[in-house]
Biopython code that builds the backbone (N, CA, C, O; Angstrom):
import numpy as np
from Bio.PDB.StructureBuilder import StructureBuilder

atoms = [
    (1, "UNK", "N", (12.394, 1.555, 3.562)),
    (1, "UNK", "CA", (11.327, 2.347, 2.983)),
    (1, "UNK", "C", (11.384, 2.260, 1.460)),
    (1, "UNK", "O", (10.344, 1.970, 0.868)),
    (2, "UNK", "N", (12.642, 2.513, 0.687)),
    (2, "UNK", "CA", (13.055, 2.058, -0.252)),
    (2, "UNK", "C", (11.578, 0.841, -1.052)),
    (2, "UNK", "O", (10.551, 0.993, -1.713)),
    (3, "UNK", "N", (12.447, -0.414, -0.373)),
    (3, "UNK", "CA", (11.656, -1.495, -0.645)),
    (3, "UNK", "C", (10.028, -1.515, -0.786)),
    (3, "UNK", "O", (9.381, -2.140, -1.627)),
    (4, "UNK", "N", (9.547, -0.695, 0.223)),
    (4, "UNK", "CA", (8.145, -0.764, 0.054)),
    (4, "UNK", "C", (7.924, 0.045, -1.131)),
    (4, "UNK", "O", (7.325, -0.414, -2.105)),
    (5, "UNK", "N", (8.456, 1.423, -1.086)),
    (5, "UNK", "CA", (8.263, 1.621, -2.453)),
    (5, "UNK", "C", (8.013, 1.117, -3.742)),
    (5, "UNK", "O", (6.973, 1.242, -4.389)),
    (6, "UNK", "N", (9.292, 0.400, -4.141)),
    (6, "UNK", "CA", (9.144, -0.187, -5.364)),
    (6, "UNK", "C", (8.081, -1.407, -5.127)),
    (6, "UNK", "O", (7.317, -1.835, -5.992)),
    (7, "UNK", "N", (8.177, -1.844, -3.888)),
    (7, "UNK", "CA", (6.789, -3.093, -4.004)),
    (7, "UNK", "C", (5.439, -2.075, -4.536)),
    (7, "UNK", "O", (4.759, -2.579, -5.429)),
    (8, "UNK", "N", (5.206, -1.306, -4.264)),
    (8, "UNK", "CA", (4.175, -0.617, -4.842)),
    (8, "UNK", "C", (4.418, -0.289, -6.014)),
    (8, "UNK", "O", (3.730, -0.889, -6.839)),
    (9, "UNK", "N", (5.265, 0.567, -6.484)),
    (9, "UNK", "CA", (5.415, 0.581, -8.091)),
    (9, "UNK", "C", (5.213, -0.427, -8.732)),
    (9, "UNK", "O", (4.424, -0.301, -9.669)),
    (10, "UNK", "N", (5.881, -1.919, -8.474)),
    (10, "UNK", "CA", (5.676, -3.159, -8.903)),
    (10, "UNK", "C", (4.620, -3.887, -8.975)),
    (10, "UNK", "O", (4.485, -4.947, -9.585)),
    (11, "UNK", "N", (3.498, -3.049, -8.049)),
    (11, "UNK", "CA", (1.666, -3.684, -8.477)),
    (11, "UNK", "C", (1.202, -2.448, -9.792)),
    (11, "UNK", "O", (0.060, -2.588, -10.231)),
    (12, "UNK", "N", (1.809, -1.622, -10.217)),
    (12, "UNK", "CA", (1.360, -0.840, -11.540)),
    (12, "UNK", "C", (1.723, -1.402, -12.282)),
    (12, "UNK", "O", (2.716, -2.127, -12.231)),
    (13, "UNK", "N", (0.471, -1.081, -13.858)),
    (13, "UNK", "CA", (0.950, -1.559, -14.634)),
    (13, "UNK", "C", (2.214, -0.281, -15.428)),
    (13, "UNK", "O", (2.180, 0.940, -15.274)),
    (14, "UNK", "N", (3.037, -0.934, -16.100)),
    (14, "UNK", "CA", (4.411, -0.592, -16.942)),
    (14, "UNK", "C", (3.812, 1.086, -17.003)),
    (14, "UNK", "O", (4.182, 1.896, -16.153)),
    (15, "UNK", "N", (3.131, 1.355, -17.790)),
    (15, "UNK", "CA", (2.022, 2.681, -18.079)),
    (15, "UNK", "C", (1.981, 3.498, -16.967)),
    (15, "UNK", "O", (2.638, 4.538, -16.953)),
    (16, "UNK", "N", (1.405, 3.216, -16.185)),
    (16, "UNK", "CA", (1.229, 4.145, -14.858)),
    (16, "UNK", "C", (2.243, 4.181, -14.142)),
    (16, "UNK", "O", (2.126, 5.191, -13.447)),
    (17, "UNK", "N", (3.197, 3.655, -13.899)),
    (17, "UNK", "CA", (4.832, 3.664, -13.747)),
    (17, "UNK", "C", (5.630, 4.569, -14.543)),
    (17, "UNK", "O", (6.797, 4.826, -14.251)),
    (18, "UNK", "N", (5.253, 4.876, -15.169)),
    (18, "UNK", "CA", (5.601, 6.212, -16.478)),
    (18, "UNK", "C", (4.897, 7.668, -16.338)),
    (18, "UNK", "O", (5.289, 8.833, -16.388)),
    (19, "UNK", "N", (3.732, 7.046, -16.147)),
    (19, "UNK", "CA", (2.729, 8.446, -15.816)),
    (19, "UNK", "C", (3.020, 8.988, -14.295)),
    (19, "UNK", "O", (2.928, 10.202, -14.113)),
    (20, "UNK", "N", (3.352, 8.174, -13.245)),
    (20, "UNK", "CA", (3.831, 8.493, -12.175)),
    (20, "UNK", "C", (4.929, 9.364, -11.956)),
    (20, "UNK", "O", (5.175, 10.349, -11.259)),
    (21, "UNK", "N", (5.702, 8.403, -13.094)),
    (21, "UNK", "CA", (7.028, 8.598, -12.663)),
    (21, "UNK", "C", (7.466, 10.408, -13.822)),
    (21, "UNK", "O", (8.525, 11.034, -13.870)),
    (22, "UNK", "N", (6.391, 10.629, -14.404)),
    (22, "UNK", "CA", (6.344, 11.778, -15.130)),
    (22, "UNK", "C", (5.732, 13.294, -14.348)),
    (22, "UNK", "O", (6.111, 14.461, -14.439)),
    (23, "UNK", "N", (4.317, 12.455, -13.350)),
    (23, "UNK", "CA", (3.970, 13.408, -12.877)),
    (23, "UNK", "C", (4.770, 13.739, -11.254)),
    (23, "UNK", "O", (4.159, 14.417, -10.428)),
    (24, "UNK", "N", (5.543, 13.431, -11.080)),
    (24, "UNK", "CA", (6.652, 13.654, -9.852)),
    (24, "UNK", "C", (7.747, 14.327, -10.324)),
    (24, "UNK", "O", (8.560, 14.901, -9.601)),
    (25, "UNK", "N", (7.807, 14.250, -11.981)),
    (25, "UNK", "CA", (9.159, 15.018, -12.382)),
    (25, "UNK", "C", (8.908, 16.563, -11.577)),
    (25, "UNK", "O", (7.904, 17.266, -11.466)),
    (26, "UNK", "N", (10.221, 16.704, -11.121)),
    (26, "UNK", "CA", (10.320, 18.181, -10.309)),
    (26, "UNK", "C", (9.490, 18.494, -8.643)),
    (26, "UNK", "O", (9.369, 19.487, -7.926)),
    (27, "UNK", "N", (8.987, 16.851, -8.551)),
    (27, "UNK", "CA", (8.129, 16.969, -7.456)),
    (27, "UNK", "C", (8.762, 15.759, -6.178)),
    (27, "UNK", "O", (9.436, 14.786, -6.515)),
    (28, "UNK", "N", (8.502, 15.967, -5.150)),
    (28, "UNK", "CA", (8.388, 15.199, -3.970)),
    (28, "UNK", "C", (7.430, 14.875, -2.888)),
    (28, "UNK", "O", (6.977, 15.676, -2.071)),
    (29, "UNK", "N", (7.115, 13.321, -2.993)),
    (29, "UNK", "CA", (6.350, 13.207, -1.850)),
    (29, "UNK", "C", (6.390, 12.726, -0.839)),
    (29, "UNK", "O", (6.873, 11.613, -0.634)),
    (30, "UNK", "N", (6.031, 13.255, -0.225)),
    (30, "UNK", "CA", (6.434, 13.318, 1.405)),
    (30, "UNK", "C", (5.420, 11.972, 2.262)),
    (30, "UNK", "O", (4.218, 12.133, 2.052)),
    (31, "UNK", "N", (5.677, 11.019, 2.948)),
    (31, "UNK", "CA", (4.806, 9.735, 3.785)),
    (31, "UNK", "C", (5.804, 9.283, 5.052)),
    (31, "UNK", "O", (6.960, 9.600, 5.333)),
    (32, "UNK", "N", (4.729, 8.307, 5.751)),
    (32, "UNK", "CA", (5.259, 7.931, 6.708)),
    (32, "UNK", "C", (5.094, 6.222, 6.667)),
    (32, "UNK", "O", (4.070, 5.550, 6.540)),
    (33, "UNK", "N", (6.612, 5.772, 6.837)),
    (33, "UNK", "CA", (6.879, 4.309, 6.992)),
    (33, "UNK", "C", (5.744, 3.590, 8.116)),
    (33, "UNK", "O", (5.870, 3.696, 9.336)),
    (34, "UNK", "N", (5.098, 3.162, 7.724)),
    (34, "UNK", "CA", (4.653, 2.417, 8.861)),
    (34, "UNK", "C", (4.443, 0.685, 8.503)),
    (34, "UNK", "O", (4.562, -0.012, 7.496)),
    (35, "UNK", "N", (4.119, 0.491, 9.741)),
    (35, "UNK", "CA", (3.932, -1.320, 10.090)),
    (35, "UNK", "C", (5.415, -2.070, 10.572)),
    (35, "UNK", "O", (5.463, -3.148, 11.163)),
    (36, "UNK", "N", (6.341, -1.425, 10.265)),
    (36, "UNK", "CA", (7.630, -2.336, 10.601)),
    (36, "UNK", "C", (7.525, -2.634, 11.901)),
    (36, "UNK", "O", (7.144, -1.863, 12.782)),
    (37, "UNK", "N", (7.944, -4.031, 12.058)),
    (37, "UNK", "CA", (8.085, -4.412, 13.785)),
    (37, "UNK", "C", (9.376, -4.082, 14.270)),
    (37, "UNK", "O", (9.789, -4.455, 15.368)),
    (38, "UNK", "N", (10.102, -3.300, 13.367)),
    (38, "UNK", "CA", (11.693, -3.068, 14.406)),
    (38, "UNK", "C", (11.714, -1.623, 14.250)),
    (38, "UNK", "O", (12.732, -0.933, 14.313)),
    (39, "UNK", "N", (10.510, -1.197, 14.039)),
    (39, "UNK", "CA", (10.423, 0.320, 14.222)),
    (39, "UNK", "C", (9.159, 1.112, 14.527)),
    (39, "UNK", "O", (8.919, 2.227, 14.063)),
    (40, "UNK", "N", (8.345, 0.399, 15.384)),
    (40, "UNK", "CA", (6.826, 0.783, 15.859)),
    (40, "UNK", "C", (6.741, 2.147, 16.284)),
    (40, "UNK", "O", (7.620, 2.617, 17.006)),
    (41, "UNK", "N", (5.588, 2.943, 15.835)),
    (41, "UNK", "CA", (5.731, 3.949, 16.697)),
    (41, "UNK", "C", (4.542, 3.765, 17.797)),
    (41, "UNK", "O", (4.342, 2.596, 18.126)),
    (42, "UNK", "N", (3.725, 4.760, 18.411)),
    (42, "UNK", "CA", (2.547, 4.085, 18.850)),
    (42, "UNK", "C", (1.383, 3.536, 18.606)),
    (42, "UNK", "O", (0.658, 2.861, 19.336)),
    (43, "UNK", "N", (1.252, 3.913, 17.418)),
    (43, "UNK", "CA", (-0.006, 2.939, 16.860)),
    (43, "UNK", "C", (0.866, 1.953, 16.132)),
    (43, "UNK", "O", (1.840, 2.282, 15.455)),
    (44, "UNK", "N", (0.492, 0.853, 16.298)),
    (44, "UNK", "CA", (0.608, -0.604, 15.610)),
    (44, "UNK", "C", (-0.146, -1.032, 14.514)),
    (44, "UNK", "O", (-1.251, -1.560, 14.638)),
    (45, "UNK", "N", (0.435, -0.817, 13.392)),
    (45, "UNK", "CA", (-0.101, -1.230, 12.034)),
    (45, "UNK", "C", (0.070, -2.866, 11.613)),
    (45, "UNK", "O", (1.018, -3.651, 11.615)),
    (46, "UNK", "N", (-1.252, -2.944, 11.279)),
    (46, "UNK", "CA", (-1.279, -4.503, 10.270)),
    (46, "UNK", "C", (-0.745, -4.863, 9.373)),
    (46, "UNK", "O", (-0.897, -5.978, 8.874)),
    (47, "UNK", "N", (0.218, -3.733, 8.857)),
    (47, "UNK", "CA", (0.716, -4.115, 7.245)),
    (47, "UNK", "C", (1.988, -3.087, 7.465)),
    (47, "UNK", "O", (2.344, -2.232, 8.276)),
    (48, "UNK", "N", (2.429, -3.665, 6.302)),
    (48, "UNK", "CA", (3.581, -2.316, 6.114)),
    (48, "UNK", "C", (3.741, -2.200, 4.674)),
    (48, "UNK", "O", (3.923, -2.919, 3.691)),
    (49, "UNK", "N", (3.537, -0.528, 5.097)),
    (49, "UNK", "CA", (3.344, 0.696, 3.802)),
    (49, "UNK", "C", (4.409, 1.733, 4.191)),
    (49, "UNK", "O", (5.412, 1.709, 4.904)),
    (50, "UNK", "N", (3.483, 3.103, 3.066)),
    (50, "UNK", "CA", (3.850, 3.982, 2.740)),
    (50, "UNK", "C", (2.637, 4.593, 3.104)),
    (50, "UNK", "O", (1.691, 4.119, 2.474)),
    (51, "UNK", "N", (2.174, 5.935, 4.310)),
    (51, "UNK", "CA", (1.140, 6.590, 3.854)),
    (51, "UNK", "C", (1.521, 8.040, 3.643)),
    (51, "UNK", "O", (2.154, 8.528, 4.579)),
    (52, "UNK", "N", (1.255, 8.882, 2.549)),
    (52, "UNK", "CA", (0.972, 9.747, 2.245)),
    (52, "UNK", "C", (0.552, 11.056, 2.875)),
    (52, "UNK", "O", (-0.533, 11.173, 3.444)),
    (53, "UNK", "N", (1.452, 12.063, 2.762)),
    (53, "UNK", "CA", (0.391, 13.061, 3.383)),
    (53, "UNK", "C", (0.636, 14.643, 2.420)),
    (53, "UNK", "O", (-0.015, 15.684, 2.503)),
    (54, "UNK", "N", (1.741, 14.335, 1.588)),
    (54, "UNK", "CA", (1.740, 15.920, 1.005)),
    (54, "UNK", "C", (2.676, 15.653, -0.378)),
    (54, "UNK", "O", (3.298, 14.593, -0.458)),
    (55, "UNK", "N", (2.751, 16.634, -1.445)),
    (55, "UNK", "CA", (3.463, 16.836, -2.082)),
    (55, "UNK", "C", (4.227, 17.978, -1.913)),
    (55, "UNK", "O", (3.893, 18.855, -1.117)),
    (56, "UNK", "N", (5.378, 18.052, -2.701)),
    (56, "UNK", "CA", (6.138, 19.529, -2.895)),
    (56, "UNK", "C", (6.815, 19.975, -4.248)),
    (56, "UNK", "O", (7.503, 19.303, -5.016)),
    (57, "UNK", "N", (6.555, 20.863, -4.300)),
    (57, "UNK", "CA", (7.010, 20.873, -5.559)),
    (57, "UNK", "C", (8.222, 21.487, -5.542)),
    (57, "UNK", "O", (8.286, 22.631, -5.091)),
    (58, "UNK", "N", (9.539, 20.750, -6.093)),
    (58, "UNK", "CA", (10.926, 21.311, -5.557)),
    (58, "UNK", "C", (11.758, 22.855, -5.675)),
    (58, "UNK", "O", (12.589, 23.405, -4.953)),
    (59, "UNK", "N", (11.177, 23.185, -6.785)),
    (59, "UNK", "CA", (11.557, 24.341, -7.274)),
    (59, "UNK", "C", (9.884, 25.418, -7.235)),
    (59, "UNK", "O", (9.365, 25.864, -8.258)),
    (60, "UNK", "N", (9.401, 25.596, -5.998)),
    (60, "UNK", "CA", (8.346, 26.645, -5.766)),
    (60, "UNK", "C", (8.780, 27.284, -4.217)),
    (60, "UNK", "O", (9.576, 26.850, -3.383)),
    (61, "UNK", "N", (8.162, 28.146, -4.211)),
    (61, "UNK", "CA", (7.957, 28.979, -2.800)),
    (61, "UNK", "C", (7.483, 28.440, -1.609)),
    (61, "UNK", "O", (7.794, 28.377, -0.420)),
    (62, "UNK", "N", (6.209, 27.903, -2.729)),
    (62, "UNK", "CA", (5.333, 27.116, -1.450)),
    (62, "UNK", "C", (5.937, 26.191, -0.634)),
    (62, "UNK", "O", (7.045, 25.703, -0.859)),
    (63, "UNK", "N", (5.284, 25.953, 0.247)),
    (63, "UNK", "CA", (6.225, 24.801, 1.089)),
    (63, "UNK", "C", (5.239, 23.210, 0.723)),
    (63, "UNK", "O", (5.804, 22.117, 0.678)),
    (64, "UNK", "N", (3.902, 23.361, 0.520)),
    (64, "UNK", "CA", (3.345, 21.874, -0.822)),
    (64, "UNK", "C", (2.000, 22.305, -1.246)),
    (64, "UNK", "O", (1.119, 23.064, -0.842)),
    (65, "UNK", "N", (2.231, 21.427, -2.322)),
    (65, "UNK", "CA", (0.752, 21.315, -2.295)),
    (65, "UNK", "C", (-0.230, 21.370, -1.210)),
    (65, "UNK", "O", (0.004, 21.109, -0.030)),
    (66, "UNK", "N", (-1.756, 21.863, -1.893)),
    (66, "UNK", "CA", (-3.169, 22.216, -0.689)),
    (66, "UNK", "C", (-3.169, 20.453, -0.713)),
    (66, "UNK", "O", (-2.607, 19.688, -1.497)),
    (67, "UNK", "N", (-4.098, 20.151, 0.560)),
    (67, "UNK", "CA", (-4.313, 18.756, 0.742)),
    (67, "UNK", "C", (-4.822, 18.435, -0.709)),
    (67, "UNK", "O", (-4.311, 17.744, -1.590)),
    (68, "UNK", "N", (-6.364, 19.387, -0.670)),
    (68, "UNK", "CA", (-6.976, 18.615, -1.269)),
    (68, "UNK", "C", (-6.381, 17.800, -3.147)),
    (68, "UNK", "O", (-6.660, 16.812, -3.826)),
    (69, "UNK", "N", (-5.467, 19.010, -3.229)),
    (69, "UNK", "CA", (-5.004, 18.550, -4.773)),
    (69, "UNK", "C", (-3.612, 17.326, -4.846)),
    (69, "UNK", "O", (-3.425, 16.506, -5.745)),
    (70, "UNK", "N", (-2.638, 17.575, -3.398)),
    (70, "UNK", "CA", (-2.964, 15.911, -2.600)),
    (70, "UNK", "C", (-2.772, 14.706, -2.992)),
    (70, "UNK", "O", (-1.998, 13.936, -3.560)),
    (71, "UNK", "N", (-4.406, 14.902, -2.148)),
    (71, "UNK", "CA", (-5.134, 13.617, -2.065)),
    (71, "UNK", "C", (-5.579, 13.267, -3.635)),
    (71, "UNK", "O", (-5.488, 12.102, -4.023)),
    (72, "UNK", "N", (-6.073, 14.338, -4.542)),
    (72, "UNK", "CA", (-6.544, 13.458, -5.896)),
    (72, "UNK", "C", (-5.570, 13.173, -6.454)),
    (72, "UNK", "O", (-5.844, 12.317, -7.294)),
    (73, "UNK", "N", (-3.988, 13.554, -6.461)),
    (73, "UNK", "CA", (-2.926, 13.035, -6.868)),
    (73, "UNK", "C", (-3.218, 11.595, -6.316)),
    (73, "UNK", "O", (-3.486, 10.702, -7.121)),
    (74, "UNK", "N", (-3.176, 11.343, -4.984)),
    (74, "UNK", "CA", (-2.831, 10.475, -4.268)),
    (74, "UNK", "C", (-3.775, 9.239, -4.516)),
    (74, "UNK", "O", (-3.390, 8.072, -4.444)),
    (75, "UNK", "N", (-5.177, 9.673, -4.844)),
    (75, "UNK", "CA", (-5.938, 8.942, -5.301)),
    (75, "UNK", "C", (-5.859, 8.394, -6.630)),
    (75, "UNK", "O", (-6.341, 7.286, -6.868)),
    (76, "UNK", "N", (-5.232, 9.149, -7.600)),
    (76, "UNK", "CA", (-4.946, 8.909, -8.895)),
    (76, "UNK", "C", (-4.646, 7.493, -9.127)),
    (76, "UNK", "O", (-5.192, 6.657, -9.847)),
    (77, "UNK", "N", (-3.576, 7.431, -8.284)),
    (77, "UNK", "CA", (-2.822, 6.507, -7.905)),
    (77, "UNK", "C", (-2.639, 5.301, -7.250)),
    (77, "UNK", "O", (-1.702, 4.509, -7.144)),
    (78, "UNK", "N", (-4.157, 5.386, -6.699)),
    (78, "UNK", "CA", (-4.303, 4.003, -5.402)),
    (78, "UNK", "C", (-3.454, 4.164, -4.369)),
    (78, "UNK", "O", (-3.258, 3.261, -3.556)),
    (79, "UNK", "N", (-2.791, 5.495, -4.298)),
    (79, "UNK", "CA", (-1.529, 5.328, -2.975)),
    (79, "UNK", "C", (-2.167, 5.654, -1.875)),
    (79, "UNK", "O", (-2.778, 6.722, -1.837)),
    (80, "UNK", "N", (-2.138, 4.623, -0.560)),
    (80, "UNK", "CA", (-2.442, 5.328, 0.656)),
    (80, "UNK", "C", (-2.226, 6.537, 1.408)),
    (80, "UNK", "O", (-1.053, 6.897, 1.505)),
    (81, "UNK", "N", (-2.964, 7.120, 1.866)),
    (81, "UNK", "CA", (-3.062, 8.473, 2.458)),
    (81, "UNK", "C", (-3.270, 8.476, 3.920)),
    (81, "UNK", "O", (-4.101, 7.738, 4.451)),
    (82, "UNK", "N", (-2.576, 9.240, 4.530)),
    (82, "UNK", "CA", (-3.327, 9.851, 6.039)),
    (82, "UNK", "C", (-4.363, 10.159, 5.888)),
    (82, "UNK", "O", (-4.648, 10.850, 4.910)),
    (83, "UNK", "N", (-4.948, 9.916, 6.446)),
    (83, "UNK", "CA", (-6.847, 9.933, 7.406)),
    (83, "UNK", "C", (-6.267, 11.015, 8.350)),
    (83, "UNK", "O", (-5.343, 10.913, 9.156)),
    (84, "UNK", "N", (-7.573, 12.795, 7.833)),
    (84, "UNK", "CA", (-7.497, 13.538, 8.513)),
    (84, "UNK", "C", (-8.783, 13.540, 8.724)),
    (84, "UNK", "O", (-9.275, 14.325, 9.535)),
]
sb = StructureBuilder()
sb.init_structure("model")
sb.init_model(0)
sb.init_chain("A")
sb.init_seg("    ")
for serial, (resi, resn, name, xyz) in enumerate(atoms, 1):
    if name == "N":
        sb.init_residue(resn, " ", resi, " ")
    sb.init_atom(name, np.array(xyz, "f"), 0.0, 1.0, " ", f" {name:<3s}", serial, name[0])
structure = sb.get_structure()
């Protein structure tokens, strides 16, 4: 999972790798590995990613972020998301 990660960091440019990596300070996001063939679950993916489904912010009450603020993180970013 690792790996896919940084393959994605590694299509940003230097800049947004900074801005990312600024707006996660104190934060975590939460996705699901998919596409690997030595670890299918039941749906069978074409690719292998990272999709998205929540943030948290480490030091709050809440348990994450509302979707919707999310997803425009998530969009910010070009990062794939769960389809709700």
């Amino acid at each position: 999972m690792a790996y896919v990660w940084f393959e994605i960091l590694e299509k940003m440019s230097k800049e947004t790798r900074q801005q990312i990596t600024n707006d996660l300070d104190g934060r975590t996001m939460v996705g699901e590995y998919i596409g690997s063939q030595d670890h299918q679950h039941l749906v069978k993916y074409s690719r292998v990613t990272i999709i998205f489904y929540a943030i948290i912010d480490n030091y709050s009450e809440e348990s994450c972020w509302p979707c919707s603020r999310s997803w425009a993180f998530f969009k910010k970013y070009g990062l794939d998301v769960v389809h709700i």
